[in-house]
N, C-alpha and C positions, 0 to 999 in steps of 0.2 A: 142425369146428375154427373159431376164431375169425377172422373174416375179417381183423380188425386185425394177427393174430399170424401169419396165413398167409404161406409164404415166397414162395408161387407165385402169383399172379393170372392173367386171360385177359381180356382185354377184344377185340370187336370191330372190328377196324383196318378192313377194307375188304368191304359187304357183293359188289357186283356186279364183282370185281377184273377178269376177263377182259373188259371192255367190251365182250360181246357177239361177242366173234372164238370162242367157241366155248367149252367148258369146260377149266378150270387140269388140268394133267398133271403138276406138277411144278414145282418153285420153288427160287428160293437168295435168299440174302442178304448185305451187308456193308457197311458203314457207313452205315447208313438209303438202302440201297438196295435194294428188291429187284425180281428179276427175274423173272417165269413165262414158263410154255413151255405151250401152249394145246392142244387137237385139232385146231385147225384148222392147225396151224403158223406161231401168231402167235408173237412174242416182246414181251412189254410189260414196261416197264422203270421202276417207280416209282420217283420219288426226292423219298423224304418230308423231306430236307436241305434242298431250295430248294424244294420243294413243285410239281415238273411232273410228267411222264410221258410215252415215247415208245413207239411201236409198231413194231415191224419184221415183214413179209410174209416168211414164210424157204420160200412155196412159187411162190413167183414161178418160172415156166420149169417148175416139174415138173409130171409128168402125174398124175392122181388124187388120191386124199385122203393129206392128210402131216399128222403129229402131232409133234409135241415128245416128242421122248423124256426128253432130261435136259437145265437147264440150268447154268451155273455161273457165279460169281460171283467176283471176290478179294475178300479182306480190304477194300482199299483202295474198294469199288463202282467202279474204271473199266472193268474188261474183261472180257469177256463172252463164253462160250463155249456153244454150243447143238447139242446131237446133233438131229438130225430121222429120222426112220423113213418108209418108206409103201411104198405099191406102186412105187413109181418106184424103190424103193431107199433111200439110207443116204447122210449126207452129215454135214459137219458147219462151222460158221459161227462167225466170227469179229467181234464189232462193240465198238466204242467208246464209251464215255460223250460221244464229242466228235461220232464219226459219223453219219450220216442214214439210213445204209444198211448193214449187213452187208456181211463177203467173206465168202467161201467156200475151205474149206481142199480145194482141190483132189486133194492128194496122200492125204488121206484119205477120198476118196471108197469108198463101199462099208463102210467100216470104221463103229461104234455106239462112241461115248465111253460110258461109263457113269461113269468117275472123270477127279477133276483132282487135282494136288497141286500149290500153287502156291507157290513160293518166299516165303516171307513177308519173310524178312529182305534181301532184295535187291533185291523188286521196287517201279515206282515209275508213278506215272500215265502217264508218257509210254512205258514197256516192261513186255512182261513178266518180260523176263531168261531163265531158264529155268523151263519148266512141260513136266510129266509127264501124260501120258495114258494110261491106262488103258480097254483095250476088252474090246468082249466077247468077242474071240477068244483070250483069253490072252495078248496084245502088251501091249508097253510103248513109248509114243514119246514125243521129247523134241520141245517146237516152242519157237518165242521168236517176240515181234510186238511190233517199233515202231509207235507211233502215227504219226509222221511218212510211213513208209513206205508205207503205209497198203493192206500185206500181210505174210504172213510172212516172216521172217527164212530160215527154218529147218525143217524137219521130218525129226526123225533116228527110226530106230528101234534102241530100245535091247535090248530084251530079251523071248523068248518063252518061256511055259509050254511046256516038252516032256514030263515024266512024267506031268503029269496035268492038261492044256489044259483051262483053267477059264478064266470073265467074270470077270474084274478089277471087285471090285462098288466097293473103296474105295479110295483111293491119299490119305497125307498125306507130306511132306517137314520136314525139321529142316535148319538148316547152319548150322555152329558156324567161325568162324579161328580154325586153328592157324597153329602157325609154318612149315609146310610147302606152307600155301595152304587150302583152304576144304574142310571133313569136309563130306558129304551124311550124312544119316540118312533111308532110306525105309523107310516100313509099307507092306503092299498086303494086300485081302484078298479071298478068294474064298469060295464057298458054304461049303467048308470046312477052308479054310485061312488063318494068317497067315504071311506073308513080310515079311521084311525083307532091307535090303540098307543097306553103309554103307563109306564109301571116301575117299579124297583125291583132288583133283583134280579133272579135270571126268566127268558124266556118263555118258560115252560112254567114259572110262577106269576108272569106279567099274564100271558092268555089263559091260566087258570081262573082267573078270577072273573073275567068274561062267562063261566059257566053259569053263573048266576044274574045275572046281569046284562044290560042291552050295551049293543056296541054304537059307540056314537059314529053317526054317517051322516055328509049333505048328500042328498037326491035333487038332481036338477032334472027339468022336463028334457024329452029328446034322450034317443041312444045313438050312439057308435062304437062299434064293434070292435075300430082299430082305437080304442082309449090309450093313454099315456097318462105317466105320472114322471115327473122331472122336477128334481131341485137343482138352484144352482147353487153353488160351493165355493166358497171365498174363504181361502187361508185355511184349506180341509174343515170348513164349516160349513153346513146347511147353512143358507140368510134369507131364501123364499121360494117357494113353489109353484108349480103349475099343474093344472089338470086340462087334459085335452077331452071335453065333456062333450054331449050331445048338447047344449043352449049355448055352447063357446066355452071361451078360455077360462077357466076360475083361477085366480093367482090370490097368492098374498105372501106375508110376511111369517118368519118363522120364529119364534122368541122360547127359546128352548128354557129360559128361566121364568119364566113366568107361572104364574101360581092361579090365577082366576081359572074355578072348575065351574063345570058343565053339570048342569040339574042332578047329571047322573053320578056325580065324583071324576069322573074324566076330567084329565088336566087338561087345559086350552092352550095351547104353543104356537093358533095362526092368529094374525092379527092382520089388520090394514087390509082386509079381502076384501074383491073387485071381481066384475064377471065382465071380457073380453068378447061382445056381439059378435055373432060371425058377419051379421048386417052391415055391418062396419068396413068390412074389407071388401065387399061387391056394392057399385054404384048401379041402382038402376037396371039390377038382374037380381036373380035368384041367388040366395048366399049358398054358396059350396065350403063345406065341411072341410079341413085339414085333413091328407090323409099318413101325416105324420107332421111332429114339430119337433123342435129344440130350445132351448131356455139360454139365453147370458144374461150379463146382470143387468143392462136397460131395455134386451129387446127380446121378440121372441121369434124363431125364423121358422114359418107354416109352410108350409107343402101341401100346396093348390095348383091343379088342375100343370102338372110338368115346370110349375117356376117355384120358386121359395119368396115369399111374398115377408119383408122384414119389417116388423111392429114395435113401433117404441111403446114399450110398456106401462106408463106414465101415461103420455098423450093420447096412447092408442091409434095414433098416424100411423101410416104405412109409410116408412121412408126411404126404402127400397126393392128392387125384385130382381132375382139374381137368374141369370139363365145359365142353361148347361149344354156343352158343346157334346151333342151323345152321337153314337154311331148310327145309321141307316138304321140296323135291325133293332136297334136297342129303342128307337121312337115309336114303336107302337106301343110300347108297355110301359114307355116313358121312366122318370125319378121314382123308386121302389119307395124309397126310406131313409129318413134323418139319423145321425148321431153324435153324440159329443164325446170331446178327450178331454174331462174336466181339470184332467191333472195339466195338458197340455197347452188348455187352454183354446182347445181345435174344433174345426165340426165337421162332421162330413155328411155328403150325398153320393147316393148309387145306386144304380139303374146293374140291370139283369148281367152286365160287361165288367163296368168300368166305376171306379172310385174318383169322387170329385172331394177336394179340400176346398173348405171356405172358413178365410181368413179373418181376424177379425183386428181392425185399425182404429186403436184409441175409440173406443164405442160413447163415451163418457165427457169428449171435446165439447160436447153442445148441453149436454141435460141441463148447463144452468138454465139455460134459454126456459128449456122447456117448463125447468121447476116455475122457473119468473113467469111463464104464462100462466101457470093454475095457481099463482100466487103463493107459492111453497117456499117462502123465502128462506127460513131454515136452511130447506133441503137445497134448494136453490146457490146458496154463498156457500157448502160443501163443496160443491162439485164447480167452482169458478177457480180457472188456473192461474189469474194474474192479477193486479189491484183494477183494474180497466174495466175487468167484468166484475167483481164486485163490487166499483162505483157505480155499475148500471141498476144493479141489484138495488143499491141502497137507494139510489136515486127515485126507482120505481116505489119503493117504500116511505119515501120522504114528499114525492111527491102526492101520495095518496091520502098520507095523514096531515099535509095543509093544505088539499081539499076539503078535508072533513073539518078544517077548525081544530087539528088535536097539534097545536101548534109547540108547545114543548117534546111532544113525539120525533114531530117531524123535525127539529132543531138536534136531535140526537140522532138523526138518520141523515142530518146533513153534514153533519159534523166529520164523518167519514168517509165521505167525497173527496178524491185528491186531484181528480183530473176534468172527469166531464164535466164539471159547474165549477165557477171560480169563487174564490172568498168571498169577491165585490161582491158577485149576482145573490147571492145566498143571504149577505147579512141587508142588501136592498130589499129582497124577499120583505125580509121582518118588520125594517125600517118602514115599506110600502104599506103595514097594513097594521101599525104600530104597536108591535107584539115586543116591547122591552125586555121580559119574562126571557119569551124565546127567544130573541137576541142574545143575552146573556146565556142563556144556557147552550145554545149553539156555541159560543168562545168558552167556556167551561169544556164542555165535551170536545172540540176543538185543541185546545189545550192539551187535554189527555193522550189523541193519536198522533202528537207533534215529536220528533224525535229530538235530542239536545241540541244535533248540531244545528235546528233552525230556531237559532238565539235571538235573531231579530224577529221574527215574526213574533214568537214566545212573549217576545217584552211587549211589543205595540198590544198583542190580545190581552194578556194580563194588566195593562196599562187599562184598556177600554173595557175590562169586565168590573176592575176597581170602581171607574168614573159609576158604571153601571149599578153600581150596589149602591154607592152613597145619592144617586139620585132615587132608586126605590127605598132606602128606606128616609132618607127627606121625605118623599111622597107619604109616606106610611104617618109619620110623624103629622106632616100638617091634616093628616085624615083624623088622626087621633092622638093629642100627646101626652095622654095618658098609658099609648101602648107599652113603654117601657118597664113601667111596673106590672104590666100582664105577661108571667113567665109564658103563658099558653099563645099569646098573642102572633101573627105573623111576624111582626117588627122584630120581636123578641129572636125568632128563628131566623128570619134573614141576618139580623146583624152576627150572631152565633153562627150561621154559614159563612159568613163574612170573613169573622175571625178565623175562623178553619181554612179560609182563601189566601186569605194574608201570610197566615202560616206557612202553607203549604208553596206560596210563590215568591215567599223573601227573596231568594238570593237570585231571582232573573225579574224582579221590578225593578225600576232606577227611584234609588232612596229618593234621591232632589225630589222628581216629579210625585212619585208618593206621596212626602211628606208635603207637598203643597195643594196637594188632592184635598186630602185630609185634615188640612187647616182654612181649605177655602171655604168646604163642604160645613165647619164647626162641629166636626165629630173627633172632638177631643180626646173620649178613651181610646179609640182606635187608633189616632197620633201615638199616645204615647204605649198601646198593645206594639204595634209596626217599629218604633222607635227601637222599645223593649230586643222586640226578636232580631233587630238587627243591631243589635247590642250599643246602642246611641245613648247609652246612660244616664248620661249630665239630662238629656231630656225629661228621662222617667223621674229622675230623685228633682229636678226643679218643679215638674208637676205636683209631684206628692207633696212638697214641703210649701209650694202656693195651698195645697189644699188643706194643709197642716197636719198632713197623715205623715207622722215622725216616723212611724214603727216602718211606713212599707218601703219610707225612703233606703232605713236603715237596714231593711232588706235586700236591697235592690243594692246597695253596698256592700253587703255580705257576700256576695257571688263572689266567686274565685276569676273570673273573666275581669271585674271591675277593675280598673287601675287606682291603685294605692292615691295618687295624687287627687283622685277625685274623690273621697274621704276628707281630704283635708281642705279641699275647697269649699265642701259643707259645712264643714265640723262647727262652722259661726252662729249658722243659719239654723244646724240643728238641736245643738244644747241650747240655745235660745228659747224652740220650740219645744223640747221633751227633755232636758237633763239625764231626767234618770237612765231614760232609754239608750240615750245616746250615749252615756257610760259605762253602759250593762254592756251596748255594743262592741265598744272600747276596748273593754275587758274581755272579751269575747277571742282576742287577737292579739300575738306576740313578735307581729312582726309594725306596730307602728312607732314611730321617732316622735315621743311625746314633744320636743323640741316643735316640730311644727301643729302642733295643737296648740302651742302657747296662746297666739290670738285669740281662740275662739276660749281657752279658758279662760282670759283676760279678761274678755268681755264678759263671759257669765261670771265671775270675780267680782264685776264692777258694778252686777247690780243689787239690789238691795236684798238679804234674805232673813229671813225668821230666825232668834234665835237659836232654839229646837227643830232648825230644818237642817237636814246634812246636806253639807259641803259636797256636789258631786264632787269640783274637781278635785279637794284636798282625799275623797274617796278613790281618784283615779292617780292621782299623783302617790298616793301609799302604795295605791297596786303594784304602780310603777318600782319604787324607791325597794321597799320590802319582799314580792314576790316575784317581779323579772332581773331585779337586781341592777337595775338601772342609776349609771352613774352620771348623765349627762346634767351640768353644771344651773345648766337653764333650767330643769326641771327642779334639782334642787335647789334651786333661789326662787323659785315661784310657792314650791312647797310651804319653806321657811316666812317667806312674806304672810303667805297665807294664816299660817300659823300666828304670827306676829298680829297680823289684824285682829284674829279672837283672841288678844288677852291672853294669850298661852307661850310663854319666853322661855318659861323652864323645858317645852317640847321643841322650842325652836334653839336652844341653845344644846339640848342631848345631840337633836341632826346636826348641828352645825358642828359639833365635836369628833361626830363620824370619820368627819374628813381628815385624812392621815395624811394621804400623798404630796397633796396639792397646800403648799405651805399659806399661797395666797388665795387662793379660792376659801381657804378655812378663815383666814384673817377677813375673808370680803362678807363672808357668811356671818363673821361676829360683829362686825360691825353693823349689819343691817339689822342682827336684835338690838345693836346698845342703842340705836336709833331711836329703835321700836319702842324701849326702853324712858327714854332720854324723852320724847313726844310723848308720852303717856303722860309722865313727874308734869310735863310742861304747866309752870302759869303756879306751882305749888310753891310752896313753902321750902326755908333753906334742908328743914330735912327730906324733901324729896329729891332734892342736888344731891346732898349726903348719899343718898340711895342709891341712888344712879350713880355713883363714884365708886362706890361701896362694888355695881357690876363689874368694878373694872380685876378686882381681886378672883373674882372666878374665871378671866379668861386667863388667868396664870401664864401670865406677862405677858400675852399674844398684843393686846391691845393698852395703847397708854394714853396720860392725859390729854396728850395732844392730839390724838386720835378722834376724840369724842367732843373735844372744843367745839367743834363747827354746829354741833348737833343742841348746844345753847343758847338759850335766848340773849341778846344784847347787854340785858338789864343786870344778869347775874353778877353778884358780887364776886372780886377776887378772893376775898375771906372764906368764900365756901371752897375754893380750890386750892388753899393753901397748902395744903396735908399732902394731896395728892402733888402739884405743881412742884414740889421741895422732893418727895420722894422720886419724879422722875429725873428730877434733876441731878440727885445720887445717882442715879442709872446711870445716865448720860455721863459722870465724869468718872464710872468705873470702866466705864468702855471706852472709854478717851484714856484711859490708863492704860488698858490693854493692848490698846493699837499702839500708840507708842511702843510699847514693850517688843512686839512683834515689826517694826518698823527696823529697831534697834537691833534685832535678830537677823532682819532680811539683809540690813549694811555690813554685818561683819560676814555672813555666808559671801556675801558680792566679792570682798574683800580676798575671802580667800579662794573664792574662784578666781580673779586675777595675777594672782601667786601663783597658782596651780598653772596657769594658762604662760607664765611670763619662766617658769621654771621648762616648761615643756618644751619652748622657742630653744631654750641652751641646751637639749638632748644630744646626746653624738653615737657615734658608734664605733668601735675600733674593730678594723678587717686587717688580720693579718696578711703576710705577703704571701704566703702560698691558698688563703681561700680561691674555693670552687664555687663556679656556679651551679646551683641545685639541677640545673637542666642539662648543661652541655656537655658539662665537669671539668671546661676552663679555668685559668685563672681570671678574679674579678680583677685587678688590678692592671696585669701586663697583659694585652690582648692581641692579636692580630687588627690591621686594618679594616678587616670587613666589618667591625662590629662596630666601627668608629660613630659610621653616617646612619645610628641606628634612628628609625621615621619619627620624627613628633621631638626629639630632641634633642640638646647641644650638645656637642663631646667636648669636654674637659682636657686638655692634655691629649694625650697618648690614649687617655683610657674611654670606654664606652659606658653611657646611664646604665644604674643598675640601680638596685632596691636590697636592701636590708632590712630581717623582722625582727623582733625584741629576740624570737625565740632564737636566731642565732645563721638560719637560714638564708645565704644570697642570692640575687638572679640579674643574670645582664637583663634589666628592658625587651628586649627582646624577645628572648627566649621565656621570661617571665609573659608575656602579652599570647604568644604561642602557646607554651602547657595551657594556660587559663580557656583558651577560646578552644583548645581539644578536648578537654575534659568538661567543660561548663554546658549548658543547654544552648540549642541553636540560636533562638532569640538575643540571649546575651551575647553569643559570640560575634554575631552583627552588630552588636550597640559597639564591642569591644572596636569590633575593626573599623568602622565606622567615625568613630573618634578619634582613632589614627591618622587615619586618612583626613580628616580634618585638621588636623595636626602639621600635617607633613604639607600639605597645599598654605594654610596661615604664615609654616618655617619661612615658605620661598619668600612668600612675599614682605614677610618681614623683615627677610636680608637686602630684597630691591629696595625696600623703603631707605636701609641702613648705610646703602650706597647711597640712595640720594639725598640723605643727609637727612632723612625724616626719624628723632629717636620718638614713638608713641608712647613709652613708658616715662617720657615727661610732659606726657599727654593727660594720662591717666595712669592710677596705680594699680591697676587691674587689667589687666591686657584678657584679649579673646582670647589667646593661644592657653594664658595661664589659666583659664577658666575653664578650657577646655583640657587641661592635662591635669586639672585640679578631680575634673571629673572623672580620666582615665585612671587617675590615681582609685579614684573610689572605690575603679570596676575590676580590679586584677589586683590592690594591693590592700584591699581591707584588713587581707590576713593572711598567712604563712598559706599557701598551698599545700605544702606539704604537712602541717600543724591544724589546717582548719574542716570548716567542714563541706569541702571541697572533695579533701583527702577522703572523709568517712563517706561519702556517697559513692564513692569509686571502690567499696566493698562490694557496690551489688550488684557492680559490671561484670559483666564473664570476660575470664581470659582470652574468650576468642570472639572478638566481636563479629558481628553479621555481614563487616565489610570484608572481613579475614579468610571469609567460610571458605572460595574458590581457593586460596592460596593454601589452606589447610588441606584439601582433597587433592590436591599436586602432588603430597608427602605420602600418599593411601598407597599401601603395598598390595598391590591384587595378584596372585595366583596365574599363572599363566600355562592353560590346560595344552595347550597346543607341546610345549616343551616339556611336560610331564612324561616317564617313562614307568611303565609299569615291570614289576621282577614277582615271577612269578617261584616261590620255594617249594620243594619238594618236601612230601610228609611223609 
């Protein structure tokens, strides 16, 4: 075999392990500890963990030669037990990982351990808790040892062989909490037998109850002397056993929860047992007996004839043999003895010298194979490390069951193939042997082990499992089409699975193709189910309202998803169909604009009804008007119409009175009762004119005779409007009285607005010789030349533009233009400068013009420049700066503005520590 691919190795751990105290007898091990037991009655104790070794004398005080019988080990590598043999007798010792010395278990002097079974799940470096001994005389004892105390606790004995006193070659323990306190499970085994024993409680109250009763054992045919008992332990748990028996290997399974008892009341905890041929492992010779083994978790490794011969446990192959590189002397007596480091995970072999380690590499790489060969498909897809090999798995499963014809089987075991069989070949499988059923159910299942992101594929299957249903149930159909009405019927459930398909694959089908599947196929509910879930509305409510089911339409309306607009694209079709429903609906919701219902109430308006049948819509227009408080104008003119058709004016004229705001909307509303009115009287006698004229007194003047003219017939005499015709006509020349009157009023106010206006033209102002200007504090009068050529306009004389306020206030232009733009907000003060500067550019060229002879102010009476100083005028002279409210905003300013702050911190008197002198006084 390939050594890379070999699960077993052996490498040489320690050639001279007995340091010379005499040749190895026997050995254990447990967490890279291990311990031998010597001929001469050494005990040496390696511990390859921290890298020492110590040595224990266990013949100190006895007389002649003493050997090591057996030594043992825990799990844990602290505690240490050692049988010793010789002429002197039989004793047996107790030592410490922590100890310098061994004790000696006094009370079992005399007595040969041959087994231990050591509490795994209890015990702890500093105790052992309870531990079981097994001798050669058939006893059973229980001891316990603190390290503190530094001897036994305890040494009980629990239980003897009496039918058939036999050496206790093996003993292991299990213990599991219940709720009653703590189950034991013991194995024990002898030359030819297995025992068990399993109880609540302690110990000594589990093997008490054996005094009455038989102890459950298998006996198999065949002894050997060197028996073994080995579980392996996965995660500090028992998982299955072996016995190394005279008929071969007995293994099985260990289910420490299990409850199925034994004739006798013994609880039964092995399962899945199997017996291991020795026949098996010799071809064509005599089978030889193991003369020791060890357990992992697929195989077991025998020790036959100087090789370790390795056993897949399962298959029962032999699928390896590991040989040992031994010294010259050490080959006549060959490999002594197997043993395992459960904790470590380790195993070893060793002969009379030297300690062999054998490795163990991924053991568990192949077992799917091997499950898949005895068809343990189960167990099989546990133990597969990648999808590769559990496509082989499934494959080997898929292709068994369409062998056999179990072709929906086999369509769920292809379904999960990603590699070794392609789509094509698989769904040709079906197509080849025309398995539709399993067709479809392969892309179902298919379906399910598909991940999102393969969006394409997802749609093409779901696309081909759709086509797939509606051709089986068409098939189903023409078989019988009557199935529909059989709830119990196939059709019945396929289409029901159908719908659950649909559902479930809405949002990765393409609508288009769907809905044309489904309209080619003429499976119409399903159309409008598909439509439904993918919320296609107008579909669902045009179905229901062909089928004239009003109510589910107006269900299907009701959804909060629905848009409002497609409400009203019904609303024709369906007061038509149901009224009342469709009103109830109506009312149902305070978010609709009766305004676009008008149509469809128009139309149900227009048709002919009973007269003891109500009015949906004058029902839904009150809901309106009365309980959402709805003002819109359309609504209340359909109302009023309404009302007007049944004969009822006195109801149509209180609504129309409502109207307060809307001067003409109230007027449009009376006129359509006097109408109503007016066509009723129609074709009657002069006092039905009377009558109708008579209406015109309760719109309390809104409406006049001429008003309602239009609304008479041709024929009508003017003798019946006499009355009326005369009194508007007083109207008419009282209000022609008043306008005048008010005409006459508006001429003399004009009148003396032009007075006002022609008086204000001849305003002056007189400026004494010594006024100041509010800014500079100049005189306005006699100034210097700088202020002459002030920007934007002409100087007069000698003197510079200035401005005068009623209040008494003067300012050069200038300086007037400056305060304004310092104190005013920035915006403004750009409009301010801005118009200057327009100003001053218009001057120039208005003086070039003046030279060339161009005067434009006999051009036009309005010049740009004065339009534009008419405006500066606006913006700096509306009002006294210092009188207006200019002045009052300039309260909220601080005296020191934020542009000032550096020039005020210039004036800050700071202390100058440097020229400080200190004077110190005497007290």
């Amino acid at each position: 075999m390939d050594q890379a691919r070999q699960v077993f190795s052996v490498d040489l751990l320690e050639r001279f392990a007995a340091k010379g105290r005499g040749l190895i007898t026997c050995m254990a091990a447990g967490n890279d500890v291990i311990v031998l037991g010597t001929s001469k009655g050494w005990v040496i104790r390696h511990d390859f963990g921290v890298g020492d070794s110590h040595e224990f004398d266990l013949t100190v005080g006895r007389p002649g030669e003493q050997s090591i019988h057996r030594v043992f080990v825990d799990p844990g590598g602290s505690h240490c037990i050692a049988s010793v043999t010789g002429s002197g007798g039989s004793d047996t010792f107790y030592v410490h990982a922590k100890w310098s010395k061994p004790r000696i278990l006094s009370k079992l002097k005399g007595l040969v351990v041959n087994a231990v079974a050591w509490n795994r799940q209890q015990i702890t470096e500093a105790s052992t808790k309870e531990v079981i001994l097994g001798m050669d005389n058939g006893q059973l004892h229980e001891i316990a040892v603190d390290e503190k105390d530094k001897r036994e606790k305890y040494i009980k004995s629990l239980f003897e062989l009496s039918e058939l006193p036999e050496a206790f070659t093996g003993l292991q323990m299990e213990t599991a909490s219940v709720s009653t306190g703590t189950r034991y499970y013991l194995m024990a085994v002898t030359p030819t037998r297995l025992y068990s024993f399993t109880g609540i409680g302690s110990l000594e109250a589990v093997f008490a109850k054996y005094v009455d009763r038989a102890v459950h054992f298998m006996e198999l045919p065949g002894e050997i002397p060197n028996s073994e008992l080995h579980f392996f332990i996965k995660q500090r748990r028992a998982v299955h056993f072996a016995w190394l028996s005279g008929a071969g290997i007995y293994h099985g399974g260990l289910n420490f929860g299990a409850t199925h008892s034994f004739p006798d009341g013994d609880e039964n905890f092995v399962e899945n047992k199997a017996l291991l041929d020795y026949s098996r492992l010799c071809e064509g010779s005599e089978a030889l007996k193991p003369s020791s083994f060890a357990v992992s978790e697929f195989h077991f490794l025998l020790l036959i004839a100087n090789k370790v011969k390795v056993v897949n446990r399962i298959s029962e192959q032999i699928i390896e043999e590991l040989q040992f590189d031994q010294t010259s002397e050490s080959l006549s007596r060959g490999i002594i003895g197997l043993c395992s480091d459960a904790t470590a995970g380790l195993f070893y072999a060793y002969d009379q010298n030297s300690i062999f380690q054998v490795s163990v590499n991924d053991e568990g790489r192949d077992m799917w194979k091997v499950y898949l060969d005895i068809k343990d498909y189960a167990a099989a897809l546990a133990n597969c490390r990648d999808q590769l090999q559990r496509d082989q798995v499934y494959l080997v499963q898929a292709e068994a069951a369409f062998a056999s014809r179990e072709f929906l089987r086999a369509a769920s075991f292809f379904a999960k193939i990603n590699y070794v069989l392609s789509f094509e070949e698989i769904t040709l499988k079906f197509i080849g042997v025309g398995e539709q059923d399993a067709l479809r159910t392969f892309l179902l299942r298919k379906l399910d082990n598909l991940t999102k992101d393969d969006k394409c594929q997802i749609t093409m299957i779901s696309t081909w499992a759709t086509e797939l249903y509606l051709d089986k149930i068409n098939r189903l159909l023409l078989e019988d089409d009557t199935a529909l009405e059989n709830h119990n019927s196939e059709c019945y459930t396929i289409i029901k699975e159908f719908r659950a398909f649909l559902s479930d694959c809405k949002d990765v089908l393409d609508e288009a193709t769907t809905m044309k599947l489904l309209e080619s196929y003429g499976r119409v509910e399903e159309l409008v189910y598909f439509a439904s879930l993918k919320e296609q509305y107008e579909i669902v409510v045009h179905h229901y309202i062909q089928q004239g089911e009003a109510k589910k339409a107006l269900e299907v309306l009701q959804k909060p998803a629905v848009p409002i607009d497609l409400l009203y694209k019904f609303a024709p079709d369906l007061i038509m169909l149901d009224a009342y429903e469709t009103v109830e609906s109506w009312m149902t919701r305070k978010d609709l604009n009766p305004r676009k219902l008008i149509p469809a109430m128009m139309r149900y308006s227009n048709e002919p009804h009973a007269k003891n049948e109500t009015h949906e819509v004058i029902k839904y227009l009150e809901f309106c008007v009365h309980r959402l408080h709805n003002e819109d104008p359309g609504a209340h003119n359909l109302l009023l119409s309404l009302y007007a058709k049944q004969v009822d004016p006195e109801l149509a004229m209180a609504e129309a009175d409502k109207v307060e705001d809307d001067e003409d909307l109230r007027k449009k509303l009376w006129l359509m009762v006097a109408k109503h009115v007016v066509e009723q009287e129609k074709g009657a006698k002069r006092e039905n004119i009377r009558r109708a004229i008579a209406f015109l007194k309760e719109t309390d003047g809104l409406l006049k005779i001429e008003d309602i003219l239009p609304f008479f017939p041709d024929f009508a005499l003017i003798d019946d409007f006499k009355e009326a015709i005369c009194s508007s006509l007083e109207d008419y020349n009282k209000q022609i009285e008043q306008l005048k009157e008010e005409m006459n009023d508006a001429t003399h106010g004009a009148d003396n607005i032009r007075n006002d206006i022609s008086a204000l033209a001849q305003r002056y102002a007189v400026i004494e010789r010594d006024e100041e200007c509010g800014v500079c504090r100049r005189k306005i009068l006699t100034v210097s030349g700088e202020y002459r050529m002030t920007r934007g306009y002409t100087s007069t004389g000698p003197m510079a533009p200035f401005y005068v306020f009623p209040c008494g206030h003067a300012f050069h232009a200038e300086c007037l233009i400056a305060h304004v733009t310092r104190c005013t907000n920035e915006a403004q003060a750009e409009y301010i400068l801005d118009l200057q500067k327009q100003l001053t550019l218009l001057g120039s060229e208005t003086r070039r013009d003046q030279t060339n002879g161009i005067n434009e102010e006999s051009i036009t009476s309005v010049t740009p420049a004065e339009k534009l100083r008419s405006q500066l005028d606006d913006a700096i002279a509306s009002e006294c700066p210092f009188c207006g409210d200019l002045m009052i905003r300039e309260i909220s300013l601080p005296f020191i503005l934020p542009e000032e702050a550096q020039q005020v911190t210039s004036w800050e008197i700071k202390p100058s520590l440097a020229n400080q002198r200190s004077l110190s006084l005497p007290v």
